[in-house]
C-alpha positions in Angstrom: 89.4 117.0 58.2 86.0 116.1 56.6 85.5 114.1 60.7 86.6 116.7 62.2 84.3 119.5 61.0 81.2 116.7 61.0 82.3 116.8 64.8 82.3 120.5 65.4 78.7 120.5 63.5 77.0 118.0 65.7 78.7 119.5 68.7 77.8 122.6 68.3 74.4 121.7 67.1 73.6 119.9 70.6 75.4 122.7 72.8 72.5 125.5 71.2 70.0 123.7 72.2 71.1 122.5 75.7 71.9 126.5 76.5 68.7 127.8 75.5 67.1 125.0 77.8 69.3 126.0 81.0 68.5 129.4 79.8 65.1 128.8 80.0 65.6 127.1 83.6 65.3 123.9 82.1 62.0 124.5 80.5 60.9 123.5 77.1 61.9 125.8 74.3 61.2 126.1 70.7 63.5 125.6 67.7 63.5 127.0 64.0 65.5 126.0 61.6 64.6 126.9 57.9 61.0 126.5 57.3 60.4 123.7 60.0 59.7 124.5 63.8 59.8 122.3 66.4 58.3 122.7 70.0 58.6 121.5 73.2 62.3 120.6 73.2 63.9 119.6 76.1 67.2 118.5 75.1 69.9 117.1 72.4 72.5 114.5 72.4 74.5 112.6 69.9 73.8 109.5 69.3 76.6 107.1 70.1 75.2 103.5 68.5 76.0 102.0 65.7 74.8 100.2 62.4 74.0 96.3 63.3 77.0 96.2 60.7 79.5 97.7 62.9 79.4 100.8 60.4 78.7 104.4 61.6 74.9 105.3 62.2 72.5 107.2 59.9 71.4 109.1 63.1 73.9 111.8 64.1 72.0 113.9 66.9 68.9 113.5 68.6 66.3 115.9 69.9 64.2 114.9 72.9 60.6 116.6 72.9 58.5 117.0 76.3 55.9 114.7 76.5 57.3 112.3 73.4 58.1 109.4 74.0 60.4 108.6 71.4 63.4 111.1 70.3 63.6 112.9 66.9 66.5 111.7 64.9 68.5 113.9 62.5 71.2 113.5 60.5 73.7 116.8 59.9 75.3 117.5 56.5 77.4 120.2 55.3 76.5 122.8 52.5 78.9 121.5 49.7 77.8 118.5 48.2 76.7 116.8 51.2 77.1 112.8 51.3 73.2 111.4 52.1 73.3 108.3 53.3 76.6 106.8 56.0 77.4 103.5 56.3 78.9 102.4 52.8 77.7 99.2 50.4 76.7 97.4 54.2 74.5 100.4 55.3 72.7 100.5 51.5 72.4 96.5 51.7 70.7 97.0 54.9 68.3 99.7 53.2 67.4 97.7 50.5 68.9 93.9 50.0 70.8 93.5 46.5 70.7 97.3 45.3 74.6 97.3 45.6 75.1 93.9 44.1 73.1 95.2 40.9 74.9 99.0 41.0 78.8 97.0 41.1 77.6 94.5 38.0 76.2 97.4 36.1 79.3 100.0 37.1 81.5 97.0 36.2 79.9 96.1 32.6 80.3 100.0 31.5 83.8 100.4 32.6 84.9 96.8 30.8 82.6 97.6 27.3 81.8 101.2 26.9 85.0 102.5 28.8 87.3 99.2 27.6 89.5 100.1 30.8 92.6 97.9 30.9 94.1 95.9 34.4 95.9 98.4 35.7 94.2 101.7 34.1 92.6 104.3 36.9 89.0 104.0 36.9 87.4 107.1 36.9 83.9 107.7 39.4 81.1 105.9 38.5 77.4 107.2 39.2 74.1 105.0 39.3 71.0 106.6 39.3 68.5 105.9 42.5 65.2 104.7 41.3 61.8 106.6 43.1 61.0 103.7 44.8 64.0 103.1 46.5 65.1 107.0 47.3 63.2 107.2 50.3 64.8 103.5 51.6 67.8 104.8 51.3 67.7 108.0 52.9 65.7 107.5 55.7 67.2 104.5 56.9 65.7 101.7 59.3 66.4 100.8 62.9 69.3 98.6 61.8 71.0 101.3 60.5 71.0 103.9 63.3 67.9 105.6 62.1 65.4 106.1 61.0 65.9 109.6 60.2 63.3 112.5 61.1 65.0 115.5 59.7 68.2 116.2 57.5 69.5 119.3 58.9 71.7 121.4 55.9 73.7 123.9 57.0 77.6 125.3 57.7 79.4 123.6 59.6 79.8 126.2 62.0 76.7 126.6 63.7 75.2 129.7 64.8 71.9 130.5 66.4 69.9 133.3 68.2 67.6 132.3 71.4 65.3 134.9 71.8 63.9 134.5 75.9 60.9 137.0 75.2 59.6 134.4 72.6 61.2 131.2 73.8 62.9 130.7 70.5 65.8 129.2 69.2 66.7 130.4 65.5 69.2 128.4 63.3 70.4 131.3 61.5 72.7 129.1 58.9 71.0 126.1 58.3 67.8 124.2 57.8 65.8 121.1 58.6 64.5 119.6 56.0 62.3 116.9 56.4 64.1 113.1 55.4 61.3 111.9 53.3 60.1 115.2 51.5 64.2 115.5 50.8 64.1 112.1 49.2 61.1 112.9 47.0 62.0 115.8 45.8 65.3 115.1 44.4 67.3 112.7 42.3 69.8 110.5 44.6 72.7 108.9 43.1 75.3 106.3 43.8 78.6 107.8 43.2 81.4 104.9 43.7 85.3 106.4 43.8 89.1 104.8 44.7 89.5 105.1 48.4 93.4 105.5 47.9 95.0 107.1 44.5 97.2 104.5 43.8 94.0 101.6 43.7 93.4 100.7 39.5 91.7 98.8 37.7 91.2 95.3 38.5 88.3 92.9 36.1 88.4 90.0 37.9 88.3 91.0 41.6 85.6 90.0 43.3 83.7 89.9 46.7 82.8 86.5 48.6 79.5 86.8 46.7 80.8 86.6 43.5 80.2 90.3 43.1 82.9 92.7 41.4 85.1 94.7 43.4 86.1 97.0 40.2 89.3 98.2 42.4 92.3 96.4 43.1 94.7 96.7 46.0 95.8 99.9 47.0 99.9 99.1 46.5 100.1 101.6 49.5 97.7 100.6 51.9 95.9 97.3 50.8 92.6 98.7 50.3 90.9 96.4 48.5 87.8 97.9 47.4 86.2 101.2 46.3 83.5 103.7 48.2 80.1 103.8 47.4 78.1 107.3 49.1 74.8 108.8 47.6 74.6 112.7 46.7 72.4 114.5 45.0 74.3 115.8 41.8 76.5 115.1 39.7 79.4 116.4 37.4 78.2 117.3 34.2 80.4 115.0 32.6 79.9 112.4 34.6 79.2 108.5 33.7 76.1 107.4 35.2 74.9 104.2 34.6 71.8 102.1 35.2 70.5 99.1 37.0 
């Protein structure tokens, strides 16, 4: 479901912009969306590459400006507790080199001393807080990752927006860009890592090919063999954050 309303974001994102452009006989018009404004657009697509990974892209829609060479990339979220950064532990390696590594040793020392989790025990969601340096990295992405990202665009997943032909103006009533660094700086990012399947426990001695822990075991279901790592931007009051 979570793919499917990502979809009808993006899609209806790109479809706003391309009818206020035919409506404007294929002239430039101007789009507002929160406190940002951005002129001379002349179209919008989504982006269709990839990570060099093989993983999906940071970039989930572009916006093509008259006169600009290069496109403005964005990245759409939902309101609710949007995910920041695509891509999984590959993506993150590709933003900076060895973060994950460092997040899974410290995620895996808490669990094994402070939690004293058993083989076999469910692990509960493990947060790591971002460090300052590294935020922006991580959010913004690089070419190898489908980015880098312009904008982060925040809103419902069902778009809606007012063109306004007296004023050439197209108004994103129910969402906002925000720009990818200022989003970065101004708020704490963390690594939140969580079971893909329900059934996946406990496991101290699984391991990557680096030598890294895996934390999970095998999903008896499915055979998923490792857990999820996303960023976000909050966490549970209760929740176990630990740090690297």
């Amino acid at each position: 479901m979570a793919g499917a309303s990502a979809e009808r974001q993006e899609t209806a994102f790109v479809k706003k912009i391309k009818d206020s452009v035919k409506k404007n006989k294929n002239n430039p018009v101007t789009i507002v969306a929160g406190k940002v404004t951005i002129e001379g657009v002349i179209n919008a697509e989504k982006f269709t590459g990839r990570q060099t990974s093989g993983s999906e892209p940071y970039t989930d829609v572009q916006i093509f400006v008259h006169n600009k060479k290069d496109p403005i990339n964005l990245s759409l979220k939902g309101e609710s507790a949007p995910s920041l950064a695509g891509g999984g532990l590959k993506g993150l390696e590709l933003a900076v080199p060895g973060i994950t590594n460092k997040y899974m040793k410290a995620a895996h020392k808490h669990l094994v001393t402070k939690k004293k989790l058993r083989p076999g025990d469910k692990v509960p969601d493990v947060y790591g807080k971002i460090g300052d340096s590294e935020k922006v990295k991580i959010v913004v992405g690089n070419k190898a990752m489908g980015g880098p990202i312009d904008y982060m665009y925040i809103g419902n997943m069902d778009v809606t927006a007012n063109y306004d032909p007296g004023e050439n103006v197209l108004t994103f009533s129910n969402g906002q860009l925000i720009p990818s660094v200022k989003y970065a700086k101004e708020h704490d990012l963390y690594f939140r890592l969580r079971a893909r399947r329900e059934d996946q426990r406990f496991d101290p001695t699984a391991k990557d090919a680096k030598g890294i822990p895996k934390i999970y075991g095998k999903s008896p279901s499915r055979g998923d063999s490792a857990g999820r790592i996303v960023v976000i931007d909050k966490t549970p009051s209760n929740a176990e954050v630990v740090r690297f």
